[in-house]
C-alpha positions in Angstrom: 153.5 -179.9 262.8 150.8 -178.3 260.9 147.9 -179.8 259.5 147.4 -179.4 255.3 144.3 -176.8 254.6 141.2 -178.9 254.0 139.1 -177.5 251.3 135.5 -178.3 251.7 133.7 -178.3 248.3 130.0 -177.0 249.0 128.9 -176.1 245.4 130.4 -177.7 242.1 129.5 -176.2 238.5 130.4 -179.0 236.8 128.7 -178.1 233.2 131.0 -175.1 233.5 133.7 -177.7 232.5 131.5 -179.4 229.7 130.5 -176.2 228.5 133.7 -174.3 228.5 137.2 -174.8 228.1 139.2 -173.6 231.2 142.0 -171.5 230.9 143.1 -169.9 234.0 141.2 -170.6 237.7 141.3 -167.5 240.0 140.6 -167.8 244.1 137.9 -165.0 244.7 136.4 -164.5 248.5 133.0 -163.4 248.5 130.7 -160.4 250.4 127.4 -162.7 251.6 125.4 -161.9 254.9 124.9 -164.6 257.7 121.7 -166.1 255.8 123.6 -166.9 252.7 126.6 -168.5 254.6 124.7 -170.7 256.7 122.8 -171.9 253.4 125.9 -172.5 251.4 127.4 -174.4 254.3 124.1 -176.7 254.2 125.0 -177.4 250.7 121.8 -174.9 249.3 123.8 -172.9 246.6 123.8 -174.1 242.4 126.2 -172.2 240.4 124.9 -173.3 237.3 124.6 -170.7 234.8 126.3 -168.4 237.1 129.3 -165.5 235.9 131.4 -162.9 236.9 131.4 -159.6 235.3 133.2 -156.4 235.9 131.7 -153.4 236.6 132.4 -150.1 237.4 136.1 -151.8 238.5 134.5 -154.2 240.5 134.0 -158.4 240.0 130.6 -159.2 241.1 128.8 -162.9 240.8 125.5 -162.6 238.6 123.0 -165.6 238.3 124.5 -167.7 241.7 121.3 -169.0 243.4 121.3 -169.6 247.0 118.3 -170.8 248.7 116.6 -168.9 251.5 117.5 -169.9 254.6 115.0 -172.4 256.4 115.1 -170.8 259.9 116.0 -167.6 258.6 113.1 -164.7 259.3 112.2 -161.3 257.5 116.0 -160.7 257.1 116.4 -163.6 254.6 118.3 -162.6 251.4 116.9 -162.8 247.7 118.2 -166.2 246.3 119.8 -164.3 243.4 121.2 -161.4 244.0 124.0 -159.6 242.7 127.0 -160.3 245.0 130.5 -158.6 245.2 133.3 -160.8 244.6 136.6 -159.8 246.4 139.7 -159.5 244.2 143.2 -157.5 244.5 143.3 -154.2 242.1 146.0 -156.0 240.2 143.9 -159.4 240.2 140.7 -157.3 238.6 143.0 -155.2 235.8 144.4 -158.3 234.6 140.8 -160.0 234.2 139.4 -157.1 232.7 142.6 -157.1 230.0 141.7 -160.5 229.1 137.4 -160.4 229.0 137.9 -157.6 226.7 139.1 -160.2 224.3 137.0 -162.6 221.8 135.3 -165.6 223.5 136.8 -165.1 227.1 134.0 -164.3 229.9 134.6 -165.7 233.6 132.7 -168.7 235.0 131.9 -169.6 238.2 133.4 -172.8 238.9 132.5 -173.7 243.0 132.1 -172.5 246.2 134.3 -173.7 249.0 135.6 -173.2 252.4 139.4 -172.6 253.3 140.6 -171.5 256.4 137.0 -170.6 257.7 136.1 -168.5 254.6 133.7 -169.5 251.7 136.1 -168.7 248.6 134.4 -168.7 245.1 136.5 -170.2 242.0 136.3 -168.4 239.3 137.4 -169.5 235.5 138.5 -167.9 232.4 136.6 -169.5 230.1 136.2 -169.6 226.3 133.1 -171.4 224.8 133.2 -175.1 223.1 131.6 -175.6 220.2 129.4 -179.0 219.6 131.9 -181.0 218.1 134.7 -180.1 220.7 131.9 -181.2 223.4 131.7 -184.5 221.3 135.2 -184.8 220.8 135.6 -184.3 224.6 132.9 -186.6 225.5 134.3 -190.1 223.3 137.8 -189.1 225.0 136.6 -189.7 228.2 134.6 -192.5 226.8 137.8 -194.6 225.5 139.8 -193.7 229.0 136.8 -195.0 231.2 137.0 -198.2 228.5 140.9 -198.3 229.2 140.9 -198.2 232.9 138.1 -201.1 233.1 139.6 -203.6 231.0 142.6 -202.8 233.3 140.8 -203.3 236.1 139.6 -206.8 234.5 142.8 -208.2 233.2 144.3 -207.2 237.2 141.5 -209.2 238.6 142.1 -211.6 236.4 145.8 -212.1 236.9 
């Protein structure tokens, strides 16, 4: 019987979901050279503030910072440089269609492994405004507020 695919989550961007609201998540892999995969897999990459863009019909990550590598030598990579995200034709058409329009830009959302490769998750973001980041905020509020006086009246019972 086979086993289910473990994801391991190395990098998280999780003001991406504060920020923005999420649309559509997209799988991406990602070109890095042996330096940059060895300091993602010790947990050395932030993906805040960190896009995609498209250009010249290619998706490639801006803003992604991942640390030197410690025992790395004159080869070491810059921490932010532009990488190359890898996407199907069809996959890159589509996202340029919908960036073009009002508000949309894509976000980078984590890095992760999955089947031996370090993926990148991408979202289709459009910008909150301050009250929806409010509004958002006192939701989650009131549902943490639920599920403990749930908790409590279990306990109690």
């Amino acid at each position: 019987m086979k086993k289910p695919e473990e994801e391991k989550v190395f990098a998280d961007n999780r003001k991406a979901y504060h920020d923005y609201y999420i649309d559509e998540t997209y799988e991406a892999g990602i070109a890095l050279t042996g330096t940059e995969v060895k300091s993602i897999r010790s947990g050395k990459a932030n993906l805040r503030d960190s896009y995609a863009a498209i250009v010249d019909s290619e998706c490639i990550l801006m803003n992604a910072h991942i640390s030197p590598y410690d025992q790395g030598n004159q080869f070491n990579h810059d921490p932010r440089r532009k990488r190359k995200l890898l996407l199907h034709k069809r996959e890159i058409n589509r996202l340029i269609g919908l960036t073009m329009q009002k508000g949309y830009t894509l976000v980078a959302l984590r890095f992760y492994q999955k089947r031996g490769k370090i993926k990148v998750a991408l979202g289709l973001a459009r910008g909150k405004k301050t009250h929806d980041k409010r509004d958002a905020e006192a939701e989650k509020e009131a549902k943490r507020d639920i599920e403990q006086a749930f908790r409590l009246r279990q306990k109690g019972e």
